[in-house]
C-alpha positions, 0 to 999 in steps of 0.5 A: 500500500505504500507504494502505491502512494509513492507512486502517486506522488510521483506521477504527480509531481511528473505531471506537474512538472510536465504542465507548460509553463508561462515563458520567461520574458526579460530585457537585458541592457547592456550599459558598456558603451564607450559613450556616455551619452549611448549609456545614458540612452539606453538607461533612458529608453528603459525608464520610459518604457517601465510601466510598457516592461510591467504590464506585459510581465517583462523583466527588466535587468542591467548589465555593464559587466562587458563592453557590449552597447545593445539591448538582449532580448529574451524568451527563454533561451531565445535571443535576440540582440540589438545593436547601439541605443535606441529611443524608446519608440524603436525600443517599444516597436522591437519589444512588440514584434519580439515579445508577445507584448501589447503596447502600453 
Protein backbone atom coordinates (compact mmCIF):
# COMPACT_ATOMS: atom_id res chain seq x y z
CA UNK A 1 0.00 0.00 0.00
CA UNK A 2 2.76 2.31 0.45
CA UNK A 3 3.90 2.37 -2.89
CA UNK A 4 1.04 2.71 -4.17
CA UNK A 5 1.33 6.05 -2.71
CA UNK A 6 4.83 6.67 -3.61
CA UNK A 7 3.67 6.05 -6.87
CA UNK A 8 1.07 8.54 -6.53
CA UNK A 9 3.34 11.22 -5.80
CA UNK A 10 5.50 10.60 -8.19
CA UNK A 11 3.42 10.79 -11.21
CA UNK A 12 2.03 13.64 -9.52
CA UNK A 13 4.96 15.60 -9.31
CA UNK A 14 5.67 14.27 -13.28
CA UNK A 15 2.67 15.57 -14.03
CA UNK A 16 3.09 18.55 -12.65
CA UNK A 17 6.22 19.32 -13.70
CA UNK A 18 5.05 18.28 -17.14
CA UNK A 19 2.48 21.27 -17.45
CA UNK A 20 3.55 24.32 -19.84
CA UNK A 21 4.68 26.78 -18.33
CA UNK A 22 4.41 30.72 -18.89
CA UNK A 23 7.75 31.75 -20.94
CA UNK A 24 10.38 33.98 -19.38
CA UNK A 25 10.49 37.45 -20.79
CA UNK A 26 13.38 39.51 -19.90
CA UNK A 27 15.41 42.59 -21.39
CA UNK A 28 18.61 42.89 -20.88
CA UNK A 29 20.55 46.48 -21.14
CA UNK A 30 23.74 46.43 -21.66
CA UNK A 31 25.46 49.94 -20.25
CA UNK A 32 29.25 49.06 -21.74
CA UNK A 33 29.46 51.95 -24.43
CA UNK A 34 32.08 53.55 -24.93
CA UNK A 35 29.97 56.85 -24.99
CA UNK A 36 28.45 58.17 -22.07
CA UNK A 37 25.80 59.66 -23.99
CA UNK A 38 24.58 55.98 -25.54
CA UNK A 39 24.50 54.64 -21.69
CA UNK A 40 22.66 57.39 -20.76
CA UNK A 41 20.08 56.45 -23.52
CA UNK A 42 19.94 53.10 -23.16
CA UNK A 43 19.03 53.89 -19.32
CA UNK A 44 16.55 56.32 -20.62
CA UNK A 45 14.67 54.22 -23.18
CA UNK A 46 14.46 51.55 -20.48
CA UNK A 47 12.74 54.00 -17.86
CA UNK A 48 10.24 55.25 -20.34
CA UNK A 49 9.10 52.14 -21.00
CA UNK A 50 8.77 50.76 -17.15
CA UNK A 51 5.31 50.52 -16.94
CA UNK A 52 5.20 49.06 -21.00
CA UNK A 53 8.07 46.17 -19.21
CA UNK A 54 5.16 45.96 -16.49
CA UNK A 55 2.17 45.47 -17.83
CA UNK A 56 3.42 42.93 -20.31
CA UNK A 57 5.40 40.97 -17.33
CA UNK A 58 8.78 41.70 -18.87
CA UNK A 59 11.70 41.53 -16.51
CA UNK A 60 13.96 44.14 -16.93
CA UNK A 61 17.82 43.60 -15.71
CA UNK A 62 21.33 45.96 -16.35
CA UNK A 63 24.40 44.68 -17.27
CA UNK A 64 27.69 46.76 -17.61
CA UNK A 65 29.96 43.87 -16.80
CA UNK A 66 31.37 43.99 -20.71
CA UNK A 67 31.87 46.47 -23.35
CA UNK A 68 28.58 45.39 -25.07
CA UNK A 69 26.48 48.76 -26.02
CA UNK A 70 23.00 46.87 -27.02
CA UNK A 71 19.91 45.62 -25.73
CA UNK A 72 19.00 41.46 -25.23
CA UNK A 73 16.02 40.40 -25.58
CA UNK A 74 14.97 37.01 -24.29
CA UNK A 75 12.01 34.36 -24.22
CA UNK A 76 13.66 31.62 -22.51
CA UNK A 77 16.86 30.71 -24.30
CA UNK A 78 15.59 32.55 -27.43
CA UNK A 79 17.85 35.78 -28.08
CA UNK A 80 17.55 38.38 -29.95
CA UNK A 81 20.36 41.28 -29.59
CA UNK A 82 20.09 44.93 -30.93
CA UNK A 83 22.89 46.98 -31.50
CA UNK A 84 23.52 50.53 -30.33
CA UNK A 85 20.90 52.58 -28.45
CA UNK A 86 17.93 53.32 -29.35
CA UNK A 87 14.86 55.88 -28.38
CA UNK A 88 12.11 54.14 -26.62
CA UNK A 89 9.83 54.17 -29.56
CA UNK A 90 12.04 51.95 -31.52
CA UNK A 91 12.92 50.14 -28.42
CA UNK A 92 8.94 49.76 -27.83
CA UNK A 93 8.19 48.64 -31.67
CA UNK A 94 11.02 45.73 -31.23
CA UNK A 95 9.91 44.93 -27.64
CA UNK A 96 6.22 44.47 -29.59
CA UNK A 97 7.21 42.41 -32.70
CA UNK A 98 9.86 40.22 -30.09
CA UNK A 99 7.54 39.83 -27.16
CA UNK A 100 4.16 38.59 -27.30
CA UNK A 101 3.89 42.00 -25.73
CA UNK A 102 0.66 44.69 -26.08
CA UNK A 103 1.59 48.40 -26.34
CA UNK A 104 1.26 50.36 -23.36
Amino acid sequence: MRHHKLFAIFLMLLFSSCQSKEPTLTIVAHIGCSSNEANADIKYSINSLKSFFESNSIKVMYSDSSSSCCYELRINDQVKILNGAMTDIELEKECVAFFPAKKK
